[in-house]
Wavefront OBJ file of the C-alpha trace (Angstrom):
o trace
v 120.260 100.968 71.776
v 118.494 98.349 73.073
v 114.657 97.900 72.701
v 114.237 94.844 75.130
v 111.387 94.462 77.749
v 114.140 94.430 80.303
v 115.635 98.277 78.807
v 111.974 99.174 78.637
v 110.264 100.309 81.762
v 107.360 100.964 79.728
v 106.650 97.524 78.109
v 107.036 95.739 81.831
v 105.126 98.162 83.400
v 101.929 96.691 85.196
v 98.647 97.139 83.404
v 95.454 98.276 85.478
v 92.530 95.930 85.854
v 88.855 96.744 85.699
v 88.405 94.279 88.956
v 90.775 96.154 90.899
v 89.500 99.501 89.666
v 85.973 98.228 91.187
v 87.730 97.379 94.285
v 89.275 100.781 94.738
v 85.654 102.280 93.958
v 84.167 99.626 96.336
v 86.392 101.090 99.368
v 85.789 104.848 98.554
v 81.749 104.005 98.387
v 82.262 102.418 101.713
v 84.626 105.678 103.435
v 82.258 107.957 102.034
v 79.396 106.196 103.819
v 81.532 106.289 106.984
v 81.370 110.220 106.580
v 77.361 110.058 106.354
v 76.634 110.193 102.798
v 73.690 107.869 102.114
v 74.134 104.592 99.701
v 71.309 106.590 97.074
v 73.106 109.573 96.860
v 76.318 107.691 95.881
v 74.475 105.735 93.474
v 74.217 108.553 91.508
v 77.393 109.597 91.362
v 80.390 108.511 89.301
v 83.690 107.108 90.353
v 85.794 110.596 89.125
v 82.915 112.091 91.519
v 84.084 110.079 94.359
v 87.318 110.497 94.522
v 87.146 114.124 94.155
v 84.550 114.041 97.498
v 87.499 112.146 98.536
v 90.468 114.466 98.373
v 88.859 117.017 101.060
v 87.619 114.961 103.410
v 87.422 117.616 105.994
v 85.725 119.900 103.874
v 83.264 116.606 103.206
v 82.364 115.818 107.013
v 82.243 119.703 107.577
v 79.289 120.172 104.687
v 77.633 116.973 105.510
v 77.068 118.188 109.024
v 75.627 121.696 108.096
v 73.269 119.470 105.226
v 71.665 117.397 108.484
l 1 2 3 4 5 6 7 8 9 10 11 12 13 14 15 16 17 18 19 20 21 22 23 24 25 26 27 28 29 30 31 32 33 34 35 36 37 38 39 40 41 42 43 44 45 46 47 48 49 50 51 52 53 54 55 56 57 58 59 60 61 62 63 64 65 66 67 68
């Protein structure tokens, strides 16, 4: 068996950055604003908080609107 990099998906696999991790949070800050959430209230939340905002954005726009 061979144990090269080139046998082993795992080894060549590419690594996640902390810059592009605060690029992906950057974006879902800014769609989430685009829905009507204010800049304070996302302050206070954390990026596992955002995306799970995120993954019903219907249900999102549909309790920001009965909020204002």
């Amino acid at each position: 068996m061979a144990t090269s990099t080139f046998r082993n998906k795992n080894m060549v696999r590419p690594k996640k950055s902390a810059a592009a991790k605060r690029q992906r949070v950057k974006a879902q800050k800014k769609r989430l604003v685009s829905f009507g959430m204010t800049q304070d209230s996302l302050a206070k939340l954390q990026s596992d908080d955002l995306r799970a905002l995120l993954s019903h954005p219907k249900r999102l726009i549909k309790a920001l609107e009965v909020q204002a």
